[in-house]
C-alpha positions in Angstrom: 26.1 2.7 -19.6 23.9 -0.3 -20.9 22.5 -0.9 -17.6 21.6 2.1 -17.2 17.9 3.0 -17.0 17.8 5.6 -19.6 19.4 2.9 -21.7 16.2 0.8 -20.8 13.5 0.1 -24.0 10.0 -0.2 -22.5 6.4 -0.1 -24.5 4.5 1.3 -21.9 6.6 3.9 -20.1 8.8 6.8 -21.2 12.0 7.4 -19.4 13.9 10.6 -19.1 17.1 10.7 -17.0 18.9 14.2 -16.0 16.8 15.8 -18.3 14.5 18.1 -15.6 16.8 18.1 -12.7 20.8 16.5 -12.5 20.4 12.9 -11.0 16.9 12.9 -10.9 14.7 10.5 -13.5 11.2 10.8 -14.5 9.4 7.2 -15.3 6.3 8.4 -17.0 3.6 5.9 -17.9 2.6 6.1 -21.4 -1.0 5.0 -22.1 -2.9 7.7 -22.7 -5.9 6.4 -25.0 -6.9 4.3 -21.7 -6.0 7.2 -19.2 -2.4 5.6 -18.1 -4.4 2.6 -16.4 -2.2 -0.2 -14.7 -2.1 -3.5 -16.9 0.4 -6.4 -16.4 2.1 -4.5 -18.8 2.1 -1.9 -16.8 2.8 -3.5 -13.6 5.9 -5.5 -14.5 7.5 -2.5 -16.4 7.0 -0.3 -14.1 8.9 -2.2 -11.6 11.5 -2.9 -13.7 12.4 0.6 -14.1 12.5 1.1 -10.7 14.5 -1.7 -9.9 16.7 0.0 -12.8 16.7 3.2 -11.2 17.9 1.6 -7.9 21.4 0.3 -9.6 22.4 3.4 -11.7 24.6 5.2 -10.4 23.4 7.9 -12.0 20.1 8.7 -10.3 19.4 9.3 -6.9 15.7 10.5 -7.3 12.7 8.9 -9.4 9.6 10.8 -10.3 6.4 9.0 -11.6 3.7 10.5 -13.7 1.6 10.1 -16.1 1.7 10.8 -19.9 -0.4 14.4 -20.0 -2.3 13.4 -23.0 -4.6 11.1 -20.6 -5.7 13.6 -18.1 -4.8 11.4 -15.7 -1.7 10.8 -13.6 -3.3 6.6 -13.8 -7.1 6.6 -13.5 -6.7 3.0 -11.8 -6.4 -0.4 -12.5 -7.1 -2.1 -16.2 -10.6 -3.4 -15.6 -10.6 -4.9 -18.8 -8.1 -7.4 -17.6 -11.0 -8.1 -14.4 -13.7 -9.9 -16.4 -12.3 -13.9 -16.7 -10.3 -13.8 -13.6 -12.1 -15.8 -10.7 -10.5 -15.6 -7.2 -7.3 -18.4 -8.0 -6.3 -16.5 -11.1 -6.4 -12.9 -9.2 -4.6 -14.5 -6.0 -1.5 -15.5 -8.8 -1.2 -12.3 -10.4 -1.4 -10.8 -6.9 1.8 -12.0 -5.7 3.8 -9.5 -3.9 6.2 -7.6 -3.9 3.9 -6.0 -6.6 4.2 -2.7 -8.4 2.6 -0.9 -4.7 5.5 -2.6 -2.9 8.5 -2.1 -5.5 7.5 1.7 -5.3 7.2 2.0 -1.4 10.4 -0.1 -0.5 12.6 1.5 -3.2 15.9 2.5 -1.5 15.5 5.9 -3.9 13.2 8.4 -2.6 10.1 8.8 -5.4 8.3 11.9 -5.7 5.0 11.5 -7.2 4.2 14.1 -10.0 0.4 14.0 -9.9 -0.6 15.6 -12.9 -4.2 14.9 -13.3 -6.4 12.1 -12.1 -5.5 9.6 -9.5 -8.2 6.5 -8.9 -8.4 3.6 -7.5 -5.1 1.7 -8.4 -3.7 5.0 -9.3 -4.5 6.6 -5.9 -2.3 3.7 -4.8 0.5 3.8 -6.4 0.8 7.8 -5.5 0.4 6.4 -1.9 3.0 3.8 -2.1 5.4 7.1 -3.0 7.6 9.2 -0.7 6.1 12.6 -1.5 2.9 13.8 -3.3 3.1 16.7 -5.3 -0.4 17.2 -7.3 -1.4 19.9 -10.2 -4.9 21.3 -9.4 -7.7 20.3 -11.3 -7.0 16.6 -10.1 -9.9 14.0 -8.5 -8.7 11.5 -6.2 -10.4 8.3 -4.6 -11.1 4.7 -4.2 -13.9 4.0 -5.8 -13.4 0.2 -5.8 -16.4 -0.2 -4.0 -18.6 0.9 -7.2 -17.6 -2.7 -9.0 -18.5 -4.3 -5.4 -14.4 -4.6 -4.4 -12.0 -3.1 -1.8 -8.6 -1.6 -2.6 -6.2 -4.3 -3.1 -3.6 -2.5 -3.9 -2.9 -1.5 -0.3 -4.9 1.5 0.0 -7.0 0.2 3.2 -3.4 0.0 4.6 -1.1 3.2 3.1 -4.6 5.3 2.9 -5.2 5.3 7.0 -1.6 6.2 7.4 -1.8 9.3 5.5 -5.4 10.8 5.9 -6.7 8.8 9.4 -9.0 5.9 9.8 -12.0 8.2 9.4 -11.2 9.8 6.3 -9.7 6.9 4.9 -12.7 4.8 5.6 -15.3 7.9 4.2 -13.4 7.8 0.8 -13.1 4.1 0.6 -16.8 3.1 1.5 -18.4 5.8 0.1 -16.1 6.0 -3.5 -16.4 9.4 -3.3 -13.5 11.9 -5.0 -12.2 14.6 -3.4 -10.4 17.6 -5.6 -6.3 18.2 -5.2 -6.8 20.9 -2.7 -9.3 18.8 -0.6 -7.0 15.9 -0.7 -4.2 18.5 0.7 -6.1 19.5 3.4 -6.4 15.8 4.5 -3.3 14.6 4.4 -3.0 12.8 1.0 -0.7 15.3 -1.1 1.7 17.3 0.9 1.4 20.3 -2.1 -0.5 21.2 -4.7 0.2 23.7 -7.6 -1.3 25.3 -10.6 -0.3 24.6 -14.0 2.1 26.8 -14.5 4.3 26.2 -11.3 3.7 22.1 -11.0 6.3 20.8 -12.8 8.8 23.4 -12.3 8.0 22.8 -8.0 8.6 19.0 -9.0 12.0 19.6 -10.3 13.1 22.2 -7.7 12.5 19.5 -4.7 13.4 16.6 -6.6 16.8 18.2 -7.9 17.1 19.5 -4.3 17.2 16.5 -2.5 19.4 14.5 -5.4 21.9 17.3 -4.0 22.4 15.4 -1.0 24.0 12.3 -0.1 22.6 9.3 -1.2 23.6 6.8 1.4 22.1 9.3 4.3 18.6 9.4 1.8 18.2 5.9 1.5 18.8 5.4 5.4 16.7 8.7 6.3 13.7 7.1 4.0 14.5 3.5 5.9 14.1 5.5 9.2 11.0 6.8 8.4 9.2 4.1 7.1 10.2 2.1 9.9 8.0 4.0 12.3 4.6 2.4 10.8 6.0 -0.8 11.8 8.1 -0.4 15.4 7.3 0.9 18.4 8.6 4.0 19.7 11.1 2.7 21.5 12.4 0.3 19.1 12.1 2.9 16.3 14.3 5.1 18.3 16.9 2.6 18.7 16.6 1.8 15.2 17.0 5.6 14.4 20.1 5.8 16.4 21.3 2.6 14.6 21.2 3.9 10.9 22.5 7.3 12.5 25.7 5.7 13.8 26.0 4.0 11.1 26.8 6.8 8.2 29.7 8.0 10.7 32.0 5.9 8.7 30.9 7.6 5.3 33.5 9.7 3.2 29.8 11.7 2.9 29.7 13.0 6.0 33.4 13.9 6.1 32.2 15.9 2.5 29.6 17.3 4.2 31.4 18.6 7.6 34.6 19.5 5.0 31.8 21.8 3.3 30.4 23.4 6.2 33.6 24.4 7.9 35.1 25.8 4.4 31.3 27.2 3.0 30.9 25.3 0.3 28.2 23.0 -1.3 28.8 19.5 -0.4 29.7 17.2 -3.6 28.5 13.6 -2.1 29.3 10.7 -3.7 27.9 8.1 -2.4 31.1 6.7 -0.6 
């Protein structure tokens, strides 16, 4: 149980494990006087607990949000930390895999709980997660280019993916924020709720899918994020690889076992 992640101390996030949903754990970060923006601090614990979410056994689903108080899910990056870094120092500290990368390549699925603003660096990090779910009254955007910078933290990349070249280049130039349900209709969060239904929607898909068998999520996920980088062909192959693959699972004998006898499944992972 000590390398668990709920046995994890951390000063900028709050962790909850089981607490919302079985087998799901929420990573909350915890800065709320400066809106939940991403520090070092931040940054490194952040993937920390994801990498300690990865090798418990005990969770098969991470949600990330941000502590309430700040009315922001993360309003961006730190730009305090900006002011006495010249291009050398920001090249170091912008050595990958950073927190964008530690989210995106996670094995676990991760379900972004939007629950108010996401900017900049924040608008990132929600990108570099599986699913989107946002609470309206949210703004989203890059507005890098109002200091007189790009995204760095792979939004001119994840951004296009999501919303097209032409959206993603009309938020990104102009730093223009869009509301939750405009950022729905283009693409960027797949649903958005009112207060009263947005966390309990959170929980009910994220407790859902840590229902099903964690070795076909992690592969299903791999599947699909292989498509941005094969082409068709070769992702089809590679489908058909991972598919094979989880026929010599005790899973899938669980799950065909449950189907014939109309049951729910009880996967373990084997």
């Amino acid at each position: 149980m000590s390398d668990s992640l709920a046995a994890r101390s951390f000063e900028t996030l709050q962790v909850d494990v089981g607490g919302d949903a079985e087998r799901v754990a929420t990573v909350t970060i915890d800065r709320p006087d400066a809106r939940n923006a991403l520090n070092g601090e931040v940054r490194t614990e952040l993937k920390e607990a994801v990498k300690a979410a990865e090798d418990d056994d005990g969770v098969r689903v991470l949600v990330l949000t941000g502590n309430a108080e700040g009315g922001a899910f993360v309003a961006g990056a730190d730009v305090t930390e900006f002011g006495d870094r010249d291009q050398f120092e920001q090249r170091r500290v912008s050595r990958r895999p950073r927190v964008y990368e530690t989210v995106a390549d996670a094995t676990l699925p991760v379900i972004a709980a939007i629950n108010g603003h996401a900017l900049g660096g924040g608008c990132e990090l929600a990108q570099a997660c599986d699913i989107r779910i946002a609470k309206r009254g949210g703004k989203f955007g890059q507005p890098e280019i109002n200091l007189g910078l790009i995204p760095g933290g792979g939004g001119t990349q994840r951004l296009p993916d999501l919303v097209g070249e032409g959206q993603a280049l009309k938020l990104i130039l102009s730093g223009e924020l869009v509301d939750a349900d405009e950022a729905r209709e283009m693409g960027l969060v797949e649903e958005v709720h009112d207060e009263g239904e947005f966390e309990e929607r959170v929980y009910d898909l994220a407790g859902g899918i840590a229902e099903k068998s964690p070795l076909a999520l992690e592969l299903a996920k791999e599947s699909v994020r292989a498509s941005s980088r094969m082409g068709r062909r070769e992702g089809l192959d590679y489908e058909s690889e991972l598919f094979t693959s989880l026929f010599d699972t005790e899973d899938l004998q669980e799950g065909l076992d449950a189907f014939f006898e109309d049951r729910e499944p009880e996967f373990t992972g084997e």
